[in-house]
Structures are given as structure tokens and as C-alpha cells.
N, CA, C and O atoms as a DFTB+ gen file, in Angstrom:
568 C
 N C O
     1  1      90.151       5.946     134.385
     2  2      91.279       5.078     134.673
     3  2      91.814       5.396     136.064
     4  3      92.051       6.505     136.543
     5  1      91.948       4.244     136.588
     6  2      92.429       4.453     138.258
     7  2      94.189       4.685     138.127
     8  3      94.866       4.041     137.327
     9  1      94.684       5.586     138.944
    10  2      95.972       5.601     139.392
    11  2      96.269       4.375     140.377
    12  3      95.619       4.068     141.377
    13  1      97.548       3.670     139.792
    14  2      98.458       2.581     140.615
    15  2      99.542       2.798     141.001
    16  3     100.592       3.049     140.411
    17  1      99.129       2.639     142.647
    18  2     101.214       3.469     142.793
    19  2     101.373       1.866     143.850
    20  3     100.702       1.051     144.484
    21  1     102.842       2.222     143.422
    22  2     103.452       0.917     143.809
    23  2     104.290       0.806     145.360
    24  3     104.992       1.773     145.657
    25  1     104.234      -0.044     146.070
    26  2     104.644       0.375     147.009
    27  2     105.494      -0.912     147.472
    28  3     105.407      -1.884     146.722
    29  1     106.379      -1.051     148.720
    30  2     106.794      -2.324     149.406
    31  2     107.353      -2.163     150.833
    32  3     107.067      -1.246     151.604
    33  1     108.251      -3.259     151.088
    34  2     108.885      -3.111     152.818
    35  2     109.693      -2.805     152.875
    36  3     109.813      -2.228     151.794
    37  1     110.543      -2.691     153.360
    38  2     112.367      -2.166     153.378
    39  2     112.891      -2.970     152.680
    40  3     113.804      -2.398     152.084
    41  1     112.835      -3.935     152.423
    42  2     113.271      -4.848     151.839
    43  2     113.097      -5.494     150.487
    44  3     113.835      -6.294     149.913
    45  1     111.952      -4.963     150.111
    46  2     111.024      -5.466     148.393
    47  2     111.272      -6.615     148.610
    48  3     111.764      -7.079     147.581
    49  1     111.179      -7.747     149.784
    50  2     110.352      -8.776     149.926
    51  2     109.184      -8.854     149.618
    52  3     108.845      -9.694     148.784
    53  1     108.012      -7.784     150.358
    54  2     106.704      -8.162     149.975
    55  2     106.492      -7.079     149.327
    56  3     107.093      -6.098     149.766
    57  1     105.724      -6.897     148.268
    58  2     105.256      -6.000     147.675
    59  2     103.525      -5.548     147.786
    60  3     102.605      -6.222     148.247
    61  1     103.489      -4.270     147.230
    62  2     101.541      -4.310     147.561
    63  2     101.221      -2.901     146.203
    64  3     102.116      -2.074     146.028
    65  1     100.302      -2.837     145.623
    66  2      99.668      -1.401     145.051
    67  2      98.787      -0.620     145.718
    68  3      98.718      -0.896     146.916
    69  1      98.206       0.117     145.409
    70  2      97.229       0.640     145.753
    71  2      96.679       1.476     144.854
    72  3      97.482       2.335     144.490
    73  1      95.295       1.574     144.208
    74  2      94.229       1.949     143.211
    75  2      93.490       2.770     143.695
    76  3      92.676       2.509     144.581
    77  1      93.705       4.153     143.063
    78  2      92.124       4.935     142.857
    79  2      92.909       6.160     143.745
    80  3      94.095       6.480     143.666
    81  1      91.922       6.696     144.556
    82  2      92.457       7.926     145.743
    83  2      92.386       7.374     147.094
    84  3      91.598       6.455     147.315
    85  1      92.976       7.747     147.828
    86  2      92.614       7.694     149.185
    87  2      91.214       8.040     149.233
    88  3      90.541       8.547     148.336
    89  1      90.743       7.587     150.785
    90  2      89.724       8.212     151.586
    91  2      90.220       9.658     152.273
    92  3      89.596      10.675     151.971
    93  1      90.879       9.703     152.813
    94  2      91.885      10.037     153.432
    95  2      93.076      10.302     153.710
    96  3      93.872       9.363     153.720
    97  1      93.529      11.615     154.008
    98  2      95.061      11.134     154.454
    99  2      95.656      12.401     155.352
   100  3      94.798      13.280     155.438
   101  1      96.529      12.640     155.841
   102  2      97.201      13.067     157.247
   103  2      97.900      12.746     158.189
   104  3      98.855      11.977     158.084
   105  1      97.543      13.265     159.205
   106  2      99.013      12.761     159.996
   107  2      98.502      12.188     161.226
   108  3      97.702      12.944     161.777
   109  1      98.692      11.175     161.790
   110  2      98.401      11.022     163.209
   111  2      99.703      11.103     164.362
   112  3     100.843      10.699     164.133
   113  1      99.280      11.661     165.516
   114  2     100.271      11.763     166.250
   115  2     100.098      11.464     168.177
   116  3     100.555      11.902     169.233
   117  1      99.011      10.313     167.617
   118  2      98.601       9.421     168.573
   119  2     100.320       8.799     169.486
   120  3     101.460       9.140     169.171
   121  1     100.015       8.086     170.327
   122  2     101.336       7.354     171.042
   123  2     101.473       5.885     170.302
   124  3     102.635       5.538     170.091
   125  1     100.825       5.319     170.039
   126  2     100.688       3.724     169.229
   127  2     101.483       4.227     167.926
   128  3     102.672       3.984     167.720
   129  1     100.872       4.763     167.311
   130  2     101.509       5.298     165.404
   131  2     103.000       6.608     165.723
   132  3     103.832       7.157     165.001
   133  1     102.720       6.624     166.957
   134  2     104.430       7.568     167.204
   135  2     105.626       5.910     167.397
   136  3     106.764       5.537     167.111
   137  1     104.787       5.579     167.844
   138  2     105.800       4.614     168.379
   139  2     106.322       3.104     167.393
   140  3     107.389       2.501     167.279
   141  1     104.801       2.913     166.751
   142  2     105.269       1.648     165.320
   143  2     105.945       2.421     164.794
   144  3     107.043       1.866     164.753
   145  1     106.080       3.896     164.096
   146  2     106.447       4.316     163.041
   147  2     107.706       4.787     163.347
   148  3     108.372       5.379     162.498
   149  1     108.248       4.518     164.866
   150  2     109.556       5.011     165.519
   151  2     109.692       6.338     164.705
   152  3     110.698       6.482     164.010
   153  1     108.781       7.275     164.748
   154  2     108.608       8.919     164.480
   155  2     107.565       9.786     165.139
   156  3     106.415       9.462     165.436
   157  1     108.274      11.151     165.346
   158  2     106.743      11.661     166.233
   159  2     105.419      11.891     165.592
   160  3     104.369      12.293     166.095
   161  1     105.725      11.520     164.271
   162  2     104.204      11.619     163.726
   163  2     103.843      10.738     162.548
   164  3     104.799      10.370     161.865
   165  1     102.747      10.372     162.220
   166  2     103.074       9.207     161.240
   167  2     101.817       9.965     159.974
   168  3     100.767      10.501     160.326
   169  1     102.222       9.836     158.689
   170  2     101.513       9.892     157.424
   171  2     100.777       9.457     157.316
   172  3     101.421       8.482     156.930
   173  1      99.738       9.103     157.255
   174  2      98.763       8.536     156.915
   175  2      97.974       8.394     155.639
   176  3      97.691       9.445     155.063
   177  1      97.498       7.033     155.005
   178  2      96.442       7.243     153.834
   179  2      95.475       6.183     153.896
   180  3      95.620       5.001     153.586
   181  1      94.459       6.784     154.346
   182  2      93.479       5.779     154.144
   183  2      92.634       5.161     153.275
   184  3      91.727       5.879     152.854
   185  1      92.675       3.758     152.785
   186  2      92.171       3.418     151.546
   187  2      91.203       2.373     151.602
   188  3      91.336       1.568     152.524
   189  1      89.981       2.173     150.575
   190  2      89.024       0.896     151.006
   191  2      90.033      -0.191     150.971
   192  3      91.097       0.070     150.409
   193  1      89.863      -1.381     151.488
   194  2      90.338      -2.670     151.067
   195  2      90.485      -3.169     150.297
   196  3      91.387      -3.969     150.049
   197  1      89.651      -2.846     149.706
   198  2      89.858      -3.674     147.867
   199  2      90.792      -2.854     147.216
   200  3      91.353      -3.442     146.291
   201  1      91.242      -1.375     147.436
   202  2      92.018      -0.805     146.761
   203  2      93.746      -1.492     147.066
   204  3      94.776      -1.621     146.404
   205  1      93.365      -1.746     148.219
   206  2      94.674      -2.855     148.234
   207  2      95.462      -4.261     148.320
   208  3      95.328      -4.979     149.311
   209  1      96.179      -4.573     147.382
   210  2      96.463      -5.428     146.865
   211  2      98.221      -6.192     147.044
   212  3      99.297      -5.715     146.684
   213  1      97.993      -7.193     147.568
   214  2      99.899      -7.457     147.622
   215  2     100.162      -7.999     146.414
   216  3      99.158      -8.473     145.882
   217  1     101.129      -8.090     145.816
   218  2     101.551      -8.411     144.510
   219  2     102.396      -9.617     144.531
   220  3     102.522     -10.456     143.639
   221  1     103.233      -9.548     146.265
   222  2     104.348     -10.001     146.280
   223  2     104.561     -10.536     147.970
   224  3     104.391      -9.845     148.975
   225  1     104.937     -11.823     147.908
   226  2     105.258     -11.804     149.733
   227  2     104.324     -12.128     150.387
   228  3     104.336     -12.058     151.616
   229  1     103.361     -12.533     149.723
   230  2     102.180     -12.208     150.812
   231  2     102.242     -13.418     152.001
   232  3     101.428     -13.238     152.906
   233  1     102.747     -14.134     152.073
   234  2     103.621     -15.628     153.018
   235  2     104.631     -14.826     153.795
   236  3     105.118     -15.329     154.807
   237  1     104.905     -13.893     153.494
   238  2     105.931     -13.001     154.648
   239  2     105.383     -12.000     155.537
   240  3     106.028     -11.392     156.391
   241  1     104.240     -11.877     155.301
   242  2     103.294     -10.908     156.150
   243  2     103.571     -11.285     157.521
   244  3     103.864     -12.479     157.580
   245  1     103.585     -10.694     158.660
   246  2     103.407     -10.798     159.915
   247  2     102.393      -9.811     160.328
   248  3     102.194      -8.919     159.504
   249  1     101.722      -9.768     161.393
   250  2     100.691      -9.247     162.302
   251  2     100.459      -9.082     163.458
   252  3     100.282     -10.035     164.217
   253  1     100.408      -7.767     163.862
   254  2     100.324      -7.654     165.249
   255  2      99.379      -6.839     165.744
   256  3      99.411      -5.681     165.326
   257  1      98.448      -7.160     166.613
   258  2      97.221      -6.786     167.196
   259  2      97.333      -6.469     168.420
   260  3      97.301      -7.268     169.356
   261  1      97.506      -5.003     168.517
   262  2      98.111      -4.153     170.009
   263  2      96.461      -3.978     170.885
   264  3      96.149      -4.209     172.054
   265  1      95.588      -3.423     169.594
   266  2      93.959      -3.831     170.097
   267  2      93.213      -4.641     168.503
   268  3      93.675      -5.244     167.534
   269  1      92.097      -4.290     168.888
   270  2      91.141      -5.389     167.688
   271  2      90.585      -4.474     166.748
   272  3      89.760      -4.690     165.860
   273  1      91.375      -3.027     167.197
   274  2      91.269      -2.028     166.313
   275  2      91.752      -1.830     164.630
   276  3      91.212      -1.431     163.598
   277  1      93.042      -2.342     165.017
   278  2      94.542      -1.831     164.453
   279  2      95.137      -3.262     163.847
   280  3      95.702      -4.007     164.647
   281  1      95.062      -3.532     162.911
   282  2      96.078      -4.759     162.659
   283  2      97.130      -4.924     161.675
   284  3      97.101      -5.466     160.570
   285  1      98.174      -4.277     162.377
   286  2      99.386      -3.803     161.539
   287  2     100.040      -4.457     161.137
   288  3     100.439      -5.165     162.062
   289  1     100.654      -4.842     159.902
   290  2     101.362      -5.807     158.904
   291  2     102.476      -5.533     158.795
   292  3     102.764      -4.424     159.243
   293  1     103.244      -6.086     158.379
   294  2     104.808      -5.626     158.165
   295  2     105.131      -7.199     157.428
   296  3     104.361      -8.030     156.946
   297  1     106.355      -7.184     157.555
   298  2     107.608      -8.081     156.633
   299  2     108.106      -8.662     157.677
   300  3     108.300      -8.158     158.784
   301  1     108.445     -10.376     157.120
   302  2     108.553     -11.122     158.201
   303  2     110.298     -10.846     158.517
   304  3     110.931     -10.642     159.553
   305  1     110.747     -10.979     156.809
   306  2     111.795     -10.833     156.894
   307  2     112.956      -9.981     157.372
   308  3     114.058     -10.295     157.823
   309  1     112.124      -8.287     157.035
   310  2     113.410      -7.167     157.675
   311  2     112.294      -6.479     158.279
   312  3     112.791      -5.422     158.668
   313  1     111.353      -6.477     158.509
   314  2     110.508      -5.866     160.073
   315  2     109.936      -4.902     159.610
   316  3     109.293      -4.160     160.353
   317  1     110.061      -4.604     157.830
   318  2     109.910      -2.987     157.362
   319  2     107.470      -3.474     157.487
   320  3     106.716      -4.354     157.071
   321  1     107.378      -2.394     158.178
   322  2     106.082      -1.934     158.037
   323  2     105.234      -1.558     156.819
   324  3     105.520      -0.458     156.347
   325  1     104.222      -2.255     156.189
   326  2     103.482      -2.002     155.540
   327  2     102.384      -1.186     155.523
   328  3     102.321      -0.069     155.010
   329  1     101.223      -1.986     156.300
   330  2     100.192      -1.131     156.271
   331  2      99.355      -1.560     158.074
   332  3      99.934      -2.286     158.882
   333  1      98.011      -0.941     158.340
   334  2      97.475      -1.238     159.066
   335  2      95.882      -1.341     158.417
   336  3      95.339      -0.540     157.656
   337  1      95.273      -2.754     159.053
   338  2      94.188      -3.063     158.194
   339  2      93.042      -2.602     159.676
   340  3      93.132      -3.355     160.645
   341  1      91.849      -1.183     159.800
   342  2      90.922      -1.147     160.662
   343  2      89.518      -1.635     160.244
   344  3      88.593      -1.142     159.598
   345  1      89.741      -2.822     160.885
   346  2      88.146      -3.498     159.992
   347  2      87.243      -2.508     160.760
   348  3      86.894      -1.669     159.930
   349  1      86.808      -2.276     161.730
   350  2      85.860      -1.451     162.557
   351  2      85.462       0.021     161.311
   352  3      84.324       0.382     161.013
   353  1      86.229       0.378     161.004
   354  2      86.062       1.683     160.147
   355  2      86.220       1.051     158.822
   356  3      86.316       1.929     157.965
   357  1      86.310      -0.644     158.124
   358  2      86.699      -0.737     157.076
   359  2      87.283       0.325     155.990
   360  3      86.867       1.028     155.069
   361  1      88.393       0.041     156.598
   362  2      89.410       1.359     155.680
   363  2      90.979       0.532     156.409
   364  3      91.163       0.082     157.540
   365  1      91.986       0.600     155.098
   366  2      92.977       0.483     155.365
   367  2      94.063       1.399     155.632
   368  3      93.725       2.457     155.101
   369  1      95.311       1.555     156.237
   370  2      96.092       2.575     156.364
   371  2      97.582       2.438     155.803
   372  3      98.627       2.126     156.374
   373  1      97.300       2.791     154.454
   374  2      99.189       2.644     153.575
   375  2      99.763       3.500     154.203
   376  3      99.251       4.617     154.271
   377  1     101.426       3.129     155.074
   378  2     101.384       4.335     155.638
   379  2     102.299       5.093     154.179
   380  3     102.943       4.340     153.448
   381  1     102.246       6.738     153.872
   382  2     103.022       6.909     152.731
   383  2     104.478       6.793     152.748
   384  3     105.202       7.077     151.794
   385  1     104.835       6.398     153.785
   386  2     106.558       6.114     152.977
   387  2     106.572       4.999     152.108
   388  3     107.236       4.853     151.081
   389  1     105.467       3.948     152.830
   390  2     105.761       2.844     151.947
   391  2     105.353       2.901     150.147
   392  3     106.090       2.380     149.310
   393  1     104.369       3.455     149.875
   394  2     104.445       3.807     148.582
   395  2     104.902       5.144     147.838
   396  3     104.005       5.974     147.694
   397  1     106.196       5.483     147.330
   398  2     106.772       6.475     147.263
   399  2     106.406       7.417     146.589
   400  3     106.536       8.598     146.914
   401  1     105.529       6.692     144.804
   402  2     105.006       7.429     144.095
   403  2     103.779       8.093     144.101
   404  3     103.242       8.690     143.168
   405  1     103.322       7.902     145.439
   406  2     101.928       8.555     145.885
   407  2     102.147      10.076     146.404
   408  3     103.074      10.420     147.137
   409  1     101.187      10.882     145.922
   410  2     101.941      12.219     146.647
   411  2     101.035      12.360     147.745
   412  3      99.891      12.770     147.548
   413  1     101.478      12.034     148.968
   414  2     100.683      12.557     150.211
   415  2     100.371      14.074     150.375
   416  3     101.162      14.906     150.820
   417  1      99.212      14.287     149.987
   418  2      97.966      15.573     150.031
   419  2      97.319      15.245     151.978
   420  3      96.326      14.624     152.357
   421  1      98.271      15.890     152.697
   422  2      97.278      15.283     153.981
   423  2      96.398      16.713     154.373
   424  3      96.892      17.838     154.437
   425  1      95.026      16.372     154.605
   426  2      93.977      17.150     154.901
   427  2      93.850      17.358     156.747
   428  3      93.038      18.280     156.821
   429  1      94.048      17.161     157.502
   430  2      93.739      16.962     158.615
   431  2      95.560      16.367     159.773
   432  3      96.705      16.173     159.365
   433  1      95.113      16.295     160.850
   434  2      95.951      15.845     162.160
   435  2      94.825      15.440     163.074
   436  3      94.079      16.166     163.730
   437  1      94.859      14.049     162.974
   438  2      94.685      13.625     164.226
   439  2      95.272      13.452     165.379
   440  3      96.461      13.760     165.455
   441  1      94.392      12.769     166.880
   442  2      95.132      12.558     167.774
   443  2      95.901      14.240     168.281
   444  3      96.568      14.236     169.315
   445  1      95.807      15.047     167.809
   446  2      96.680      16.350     168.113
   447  2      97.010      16.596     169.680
   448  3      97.993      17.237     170.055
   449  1      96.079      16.015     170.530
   450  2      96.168      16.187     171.944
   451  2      97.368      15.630     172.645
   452  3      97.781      15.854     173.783
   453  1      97.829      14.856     171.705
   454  2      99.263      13.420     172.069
   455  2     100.139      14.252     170.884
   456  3     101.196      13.668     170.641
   457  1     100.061      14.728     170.578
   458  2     101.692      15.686     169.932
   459  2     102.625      15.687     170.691
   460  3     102.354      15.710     171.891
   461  1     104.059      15.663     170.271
   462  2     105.400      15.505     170.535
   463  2     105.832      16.380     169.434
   464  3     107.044      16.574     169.534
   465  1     105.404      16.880     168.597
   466  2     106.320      17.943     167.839
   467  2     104.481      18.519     166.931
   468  3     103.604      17.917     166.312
   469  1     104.728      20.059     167.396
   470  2     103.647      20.785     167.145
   471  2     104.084      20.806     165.611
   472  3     105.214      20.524     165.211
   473  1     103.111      21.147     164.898
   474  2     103.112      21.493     163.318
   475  2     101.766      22.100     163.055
   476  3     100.590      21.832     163.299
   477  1     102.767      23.454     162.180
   478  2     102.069      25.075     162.086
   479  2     102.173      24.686     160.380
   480  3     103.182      24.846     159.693
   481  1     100.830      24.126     159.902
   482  2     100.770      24.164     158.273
   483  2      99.372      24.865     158.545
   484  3      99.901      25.975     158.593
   485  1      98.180      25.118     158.740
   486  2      96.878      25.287     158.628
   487  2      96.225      24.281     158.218
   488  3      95.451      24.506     157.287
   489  1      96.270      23.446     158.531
   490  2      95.543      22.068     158.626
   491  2      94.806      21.920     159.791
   492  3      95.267      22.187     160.901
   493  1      93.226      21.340     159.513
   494  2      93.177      21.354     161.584
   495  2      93.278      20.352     161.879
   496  3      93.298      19.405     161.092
   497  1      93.361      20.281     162.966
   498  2      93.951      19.922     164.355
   499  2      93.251      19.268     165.106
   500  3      93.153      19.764     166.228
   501  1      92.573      18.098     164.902
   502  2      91.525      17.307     165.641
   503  2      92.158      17.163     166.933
   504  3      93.383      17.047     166.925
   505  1      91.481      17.147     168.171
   506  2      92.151      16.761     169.307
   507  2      91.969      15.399     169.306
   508  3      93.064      14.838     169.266
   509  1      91.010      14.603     169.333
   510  2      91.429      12.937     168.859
   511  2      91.174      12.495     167.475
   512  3      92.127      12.384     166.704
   513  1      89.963      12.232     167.091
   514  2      89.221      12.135     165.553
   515  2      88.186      12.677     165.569
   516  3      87.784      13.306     166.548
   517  1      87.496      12.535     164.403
   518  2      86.372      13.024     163.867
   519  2      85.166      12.183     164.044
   520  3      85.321      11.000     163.738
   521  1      84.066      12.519     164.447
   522  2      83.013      12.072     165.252
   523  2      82.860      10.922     164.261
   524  3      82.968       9.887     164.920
   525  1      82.652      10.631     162.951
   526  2      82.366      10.136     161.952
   527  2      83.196       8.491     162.406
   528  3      82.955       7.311     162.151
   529  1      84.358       9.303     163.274
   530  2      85.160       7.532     163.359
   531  2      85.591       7.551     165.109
   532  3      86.610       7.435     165.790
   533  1      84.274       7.752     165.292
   534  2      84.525       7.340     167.178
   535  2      85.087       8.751     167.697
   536  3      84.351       8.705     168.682
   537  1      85.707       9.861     167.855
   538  2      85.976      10.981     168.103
   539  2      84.901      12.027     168.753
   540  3      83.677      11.969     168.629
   541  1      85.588      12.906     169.407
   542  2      85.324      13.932     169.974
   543  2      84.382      15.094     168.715
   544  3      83.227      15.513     168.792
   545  1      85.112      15.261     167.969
   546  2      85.201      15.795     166.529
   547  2      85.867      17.019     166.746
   548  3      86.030      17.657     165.706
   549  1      86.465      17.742     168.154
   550  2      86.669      18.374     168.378
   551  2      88.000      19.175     168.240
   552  3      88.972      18.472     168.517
   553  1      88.345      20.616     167.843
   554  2      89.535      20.785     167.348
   555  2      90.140      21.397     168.120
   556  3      89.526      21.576     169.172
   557  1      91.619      22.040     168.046
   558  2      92.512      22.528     168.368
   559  2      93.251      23.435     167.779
   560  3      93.543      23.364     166.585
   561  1      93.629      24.387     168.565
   562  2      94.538      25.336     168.031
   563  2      95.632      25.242     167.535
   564  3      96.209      24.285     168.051
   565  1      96.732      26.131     166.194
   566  2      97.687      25.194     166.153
   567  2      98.819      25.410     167.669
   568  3      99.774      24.652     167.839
């Protein structure tokens, strides 16, 4: 049986789930995801596509394509951020605030080279990503 955690926008205008485990999850602390997430570092969970699902709203979606990488969704209505869909890596990105009952387990830091606030957990420390998704694969100290 798959786990369903429930998630939405600031607003529970649009709603969405998400099924099964992540691929992924951690922190990026790239300048793009410092800056949508107006925080110096953003949560991350990466999930196939099919694991996600809107329930609710889906006519309120907005989209914005900074590259042809990244195509970040949000709420038309109060601006609250959903997810980011990377077809290139087919994998989506819930970020975890938006689904609350998920417990973010993050394995990794990307982007670490673009830090604005260092973080000493023992996690490593990719200096961009992992070769597997366009990256250096290369790490960093904390």
C-alpha cells in the first residue's frame, strides 16, 4: 500500500497528493530555488510524475519558465508555490512545505557552491549535482 500525503498553496485553492516515496530529497541552495522560495535554502522532494496528482484547482495553476529546465507552478490566486515539474530529468519537485504530512528525510545538498547559510548536519555537500543529473558529481566540505 502506497503512502498519500496531502498537500496545497497558501491558500487551499489548489490542492495536489503525492504517492509512494520520493526519488529524492534535500536541500538545494542554488540562486533560482533561494530566490522562488524567498529562503536561503529550499527542501526539496523529488517525485515521478505520475506520483503526482492535483485534486483541486487545477484551472488556478500558473507557470513560469525562468529556463526549459524548471517549470514552476504555483496558485493563481495567492501566489503560494506548489511544485516544479523537470521534464529533462522526468522527476517532479514537491517542495516539502507544501505537503506537511510528509516527513522530509533529506539525503544530500545540492548546488552547495551558491550557499548563503552553511549547514553542518553530515550530509554531503555536492558542489553543483550529481553526475547522474548533469553535475560535476563533485563534493564539498562542510
Amino acid at each position: 500500500m502506497h503512502k498519500t500525503y496531502e498537500g496545497s498553496c497558501f491558500c487551499g485553492n489548489v490542492q495536489l497528493t503525492v504517492s509512494g516515496e520520493p526519488v529524492a530529497a534535500g536541500y538545494c541552495h542554488c540562486e533560482s530555488c533561494r530566490s522562488w522560495s524567498a529562503s536561503p535554502v529550499n527542501a526539496f522532494s523529488l517525485w515521478k510524475p505520475e506520483a503526482v496528482s492535483i485534486t483541486k484547482g487545477a484551472a488556478d495553476i500558473g507557470e513560469y519558465h525562468k529556463t526549459e529546465r524548471s517549470y514552476r507552478k504555483f496558485c493563481r490566486k495567492c501566489g503560494g508555490h506548489l511544485f516544479t515539474e523537470h521534464p529533462h530529468w522526468n522527476l517532479t519537485d514537491v517542495y516539502a512545505a507544501t505537503i506537511p504530512a510528509y516527513r522530509h528525510e533529506p539525503a544530500v545538498h545540492v548546488n552547495y557552491a551558491e550557499t548563503v547559510l552553511p549547514i553542518k548536519d553530515g550530509l554531503p555537500k555536492m558542489k553543483d549535482l550529481p553526475k547522474e543529473m548533469g553535475g560535476s558529481g563533485e563534493t564539498m566540505p562542510e
